[in-house]
Each structure stands twice: as C-alpha cells, then as structure tokens.
N, C-alpha and C positions, 0 to 999 in steps of 0.2 A: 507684898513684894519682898522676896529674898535676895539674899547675895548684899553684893557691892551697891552702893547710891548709884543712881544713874547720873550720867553726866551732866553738868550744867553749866550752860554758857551767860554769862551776865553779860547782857547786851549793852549798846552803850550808854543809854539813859540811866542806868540801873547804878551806875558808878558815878556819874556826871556830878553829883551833887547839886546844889542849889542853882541849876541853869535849865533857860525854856529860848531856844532859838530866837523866835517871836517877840518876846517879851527881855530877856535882859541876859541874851546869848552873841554871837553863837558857840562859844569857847567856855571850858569847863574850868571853875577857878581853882581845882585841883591840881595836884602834880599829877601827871599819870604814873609814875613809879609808884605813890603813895595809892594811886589805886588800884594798881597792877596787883600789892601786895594784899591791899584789901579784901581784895577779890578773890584770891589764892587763899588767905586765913578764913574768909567766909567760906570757903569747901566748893567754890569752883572752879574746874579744870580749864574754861574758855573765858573767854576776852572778847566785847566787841570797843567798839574805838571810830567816833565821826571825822571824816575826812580833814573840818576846820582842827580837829584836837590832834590828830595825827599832823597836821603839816605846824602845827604848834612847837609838838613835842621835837621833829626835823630838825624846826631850825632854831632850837636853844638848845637842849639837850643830845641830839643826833638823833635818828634812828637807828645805830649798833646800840646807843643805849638804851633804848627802848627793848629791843631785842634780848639784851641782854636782862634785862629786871625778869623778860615775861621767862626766860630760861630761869633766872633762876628761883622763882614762884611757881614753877611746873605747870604753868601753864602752855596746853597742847593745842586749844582749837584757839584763832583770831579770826574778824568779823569785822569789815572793814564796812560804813556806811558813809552816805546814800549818795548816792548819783542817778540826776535824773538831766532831762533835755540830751538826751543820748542821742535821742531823731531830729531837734531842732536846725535850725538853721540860724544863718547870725549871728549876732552876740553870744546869744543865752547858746549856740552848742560853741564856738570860742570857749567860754566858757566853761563849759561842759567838758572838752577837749583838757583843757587847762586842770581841772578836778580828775578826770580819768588819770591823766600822765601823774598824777599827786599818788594815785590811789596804787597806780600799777608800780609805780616806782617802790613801793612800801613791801609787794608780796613777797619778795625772792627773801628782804633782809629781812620781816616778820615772822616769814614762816603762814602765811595767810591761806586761810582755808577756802573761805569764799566774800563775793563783793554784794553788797544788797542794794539792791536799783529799783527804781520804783516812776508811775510816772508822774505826769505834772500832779501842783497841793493847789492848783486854781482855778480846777475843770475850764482850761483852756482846748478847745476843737483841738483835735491829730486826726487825720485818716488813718487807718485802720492797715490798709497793708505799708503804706511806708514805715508807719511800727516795726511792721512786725521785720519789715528785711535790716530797720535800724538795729534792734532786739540782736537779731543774728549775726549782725557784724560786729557787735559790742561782745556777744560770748567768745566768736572767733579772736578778736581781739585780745580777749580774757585769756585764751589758753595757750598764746604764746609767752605769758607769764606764769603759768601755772595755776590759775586761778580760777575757781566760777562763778557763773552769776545767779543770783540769788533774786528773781522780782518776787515784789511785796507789793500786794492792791492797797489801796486808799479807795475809802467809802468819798471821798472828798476826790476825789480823779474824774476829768470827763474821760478818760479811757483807763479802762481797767478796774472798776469799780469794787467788783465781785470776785470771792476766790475763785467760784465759775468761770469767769471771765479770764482770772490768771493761769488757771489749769489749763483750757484754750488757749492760749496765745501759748504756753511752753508746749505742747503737745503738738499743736498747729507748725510752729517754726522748727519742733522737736532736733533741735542742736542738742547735741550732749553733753557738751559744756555752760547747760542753762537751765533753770529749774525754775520752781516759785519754794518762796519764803514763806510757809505760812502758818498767819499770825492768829491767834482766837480772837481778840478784838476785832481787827480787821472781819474775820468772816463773820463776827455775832453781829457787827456794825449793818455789814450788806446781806444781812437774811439767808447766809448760807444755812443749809439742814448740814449737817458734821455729814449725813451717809453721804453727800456726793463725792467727800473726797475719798471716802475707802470705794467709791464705786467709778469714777473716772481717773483719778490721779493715779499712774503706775509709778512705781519706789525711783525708780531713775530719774522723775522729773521732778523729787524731792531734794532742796539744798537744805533747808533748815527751818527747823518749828519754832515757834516763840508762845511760851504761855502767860498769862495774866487772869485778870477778872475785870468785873465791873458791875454798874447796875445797869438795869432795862432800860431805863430812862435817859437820854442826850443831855448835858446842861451844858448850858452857852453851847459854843458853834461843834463840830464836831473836832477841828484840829484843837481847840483850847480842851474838848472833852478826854481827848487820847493823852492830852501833858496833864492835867489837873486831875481826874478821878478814876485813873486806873486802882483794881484795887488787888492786894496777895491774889494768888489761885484760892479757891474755895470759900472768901469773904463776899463774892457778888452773886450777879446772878444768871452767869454763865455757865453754862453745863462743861465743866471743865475736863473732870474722867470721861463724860463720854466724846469730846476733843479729843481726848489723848486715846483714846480707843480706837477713836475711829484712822487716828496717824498712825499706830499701832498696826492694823488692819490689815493696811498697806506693806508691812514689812520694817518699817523705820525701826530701827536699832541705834541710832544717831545720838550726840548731844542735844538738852531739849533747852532752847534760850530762855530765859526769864527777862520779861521786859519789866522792868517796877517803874510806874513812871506817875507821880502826883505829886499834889501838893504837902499830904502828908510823909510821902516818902521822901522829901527834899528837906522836910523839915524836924528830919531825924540824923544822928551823926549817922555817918557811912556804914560803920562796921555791923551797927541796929539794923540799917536801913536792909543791906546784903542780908543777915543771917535772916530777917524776916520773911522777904521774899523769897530765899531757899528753903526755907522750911514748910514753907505753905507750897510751894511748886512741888518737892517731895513727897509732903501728904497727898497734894490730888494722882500723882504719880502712882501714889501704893493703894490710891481707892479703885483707881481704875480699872476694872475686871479683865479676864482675858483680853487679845486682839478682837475677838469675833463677838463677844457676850454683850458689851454695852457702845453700840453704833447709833447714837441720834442727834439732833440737838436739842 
C-alpha cells in the first residue's frame, strides 16, 4: 500500500474505555473531549459515539462543546450508534422515538456522517415486511436531517442474522438514504463467504465497514463473545485482507472503522489501546491485494 494511511474511524467501543453495556455500563467513565483527542493523536480521522454517551456529553458539557473539541482534533467522519425497536410498537418504539430525536438532534451540531441501527439483541419474532416499510421510514426520516442509516446484522437477531440477510433487506427496500454496515465479525459470526458481498452488495448500498479479528471458536454466549474477545485485525482467525478485498471489490474508497472491543483492550490505557488497534487495521489494510486478486473467506 502506497500514498497516505487510509482513513480510520474508531468506532465507539474502541475509545469507551473500561465499559460493557451489560455488565457495568451503559456510559463511558471517560470525558469524551479526552477521547476525542485520543483518538485524533492515535492518527484517526473519525469518531464514533453511543447515543447513552452523547446525551451524556449534551447535557453537562453541551453539544457545541463536543462539536467543538471534534473541530478542533480534525476529526471529519462522526458515527453515531445504535438504535433499534425502529418497528416496535409501545413502549419499547416510545422509546425508540425518544433515542432517534436524541440521535437526530446531535447530526446538524456534530456534523454526522451516518446513524448505525441494527435489530432486536433478543431474537424477539418481527414480521418481515413491517421491517422492512419501518427500515424505510426511519432512512426517510434520516434524510431530513442530513444523515444516513447504516444497519449492522447481529448473529444474535431473530431478524437479520446474516450479512446476506442485511444486503436483502437494503437492496429490497433500496432507499438511498440506507445502507448496511458491515462488520467482519458480524459476517464471520453468520457463515458469510466475503465473495457474496463483492458479488451482490452494489457500492451505494454501502454506509460503512468495520474491521477486527477473532478466534473460530464462541466463548460464553455470543453478545459476551463480541465485548470480551475481539481481537487486532491479523491476531485471529479471520481472513481479514481478504474482507477488506472483497469491500474493496465493490468500489468502497470510504473510512474503514475499527471496532477493538475486549477484555484486553479495556485493560490497557487508551492511547496503547487506540495505536494498537490502528496499527494492526493498517497492516491488514496494506496486506490486502488488489480489489479483484484476493475475494474469499
């Protein structure tokens, strides 16, 4: 790989420090200015940010000040996560309703690229086409803020399992204000081959990549697996270049995310935790052969 570094987005677990939703979350015991800049001195251009830690940051600090740190760290791309129960009814889309207006309110003063959605973490039954018209009025609703949306499958979803699955539902509803997210965990988790995505997913209906690693094997359940043993790009045993090969393929020229999300990674100071995980995302980045040369998983 010649030229300039490619871009890179530190997703929002990757700065979060020493927090797991589940277990003794959902707020990051960080300032976000302090990891705004972290993130910036680690040599990345992007920013993501969990909707609990943004209405955090809102309502002690403001969001102009938030705005203001990510100016002036040069950070370009922002990545605002997760909203799910988009289709629900009752509480849980009350709810939902309540998290979107948090989210949307943040795009204009952030400068926010796109929103990552994803669906239920409880394999809870949806029908299939109410999704998908929910999906559609959530992007429409996206793009009178200026924003897109970005779904990410969970291998742990009764809908949406599989990046196959997610490339359907974007392609099927095909808004242009809507994309999938996708993650190499996520697809190594649901037995995607990498060729399906250079051979069905067209560049438009990509919002944003995320790389990592792992090993073959599940320990504990699969949501404790995705917080506890993710591991650098190139230390597992996911075929990571030819991931990024096969995203490649498709034409993405985009920021590529780094998601670093373990136990070890938590239990390193920030600034270790960031340079390590750029710099292993880098290397698979510059192993990765042409677009065309290395397509499998």
């Amino acid at each position: 790989m010649t030229g300039p570094a490619p871009d890179l987005i530190a997703a929002c677990w990757t700065s979060a420090g020493d927090v797991v939703p589940f277990r003794n979350g959902p707020t990051s015991p960080l300032d976000v200015r302090e990891r705004i800049r972290a993130v910036a001195e680690a040599g990345y251009t992007g920013f993501g940010l969990t909707r609990e830690d943004l209405v955090l940051a809102r309502d002690t600090i403001g969001l102009p000040a938030v705005a203001a740190a990510l100016r002036e760290s040069g950070i370009t791309v922002v990545q605002l996560e997760r909203l799910t129960d988009w289709w629900a009814s009752g509480e849980r889309r009350r709810e939902a309703d309540r998290a979107r207006a948090d989210l949307f309110e943040a795009c204009a003063v952030l400068g926010v690229d796109n929103i990552k959605v994803g669906a239920d973490d409880e394999g809870a039954p949806v029908e299939y086409a109410p999704f998908c018209a929910a999906f559609d009025a959530l992007a429409e609703d996206a793009a009178r803020f200026g924003v897109r949306i970005g779904f990410e499958n969970t291998p742990f979803s009764y809908r949406i399992r599989t990046t196959e699955e997610a490339i359907a539902l974007v392609t099927e509803v095909a808004n242009p204000n809507a994309g999938v997210v996708l993650d190499i965990w996520h697809a190594y988790r649901g037995g995607t081959d990498y060729g399906v995505i250079a051979e069905t997913l067209p560049l438009a209906y990509v919002v944003g990549v995320e790389l990592d690693d792992g090993d073959e094997a599940v320990v504990g359940t699969l949501l404790e697996d995705t917080f506890d043993r993710r591991r650098p790009c190139g230390e597992g045993d996911f075929d990571v270049p030819g991931f990024i090969a096969a995203v490649r393929a498709i034409g993405w020229s985009g920021p590529w995310g780094v998601e670093d999300m373990s136990a070890t990674s938590r239990s390193l100071p920030l600034a270790e935790s960031l340079t390590r995980a750029r710099e292993a995302a880098l290397a698979c980045l510059a192993e990765a052969a042409s677009p065309i040369d290395q397509v499998g998983a």
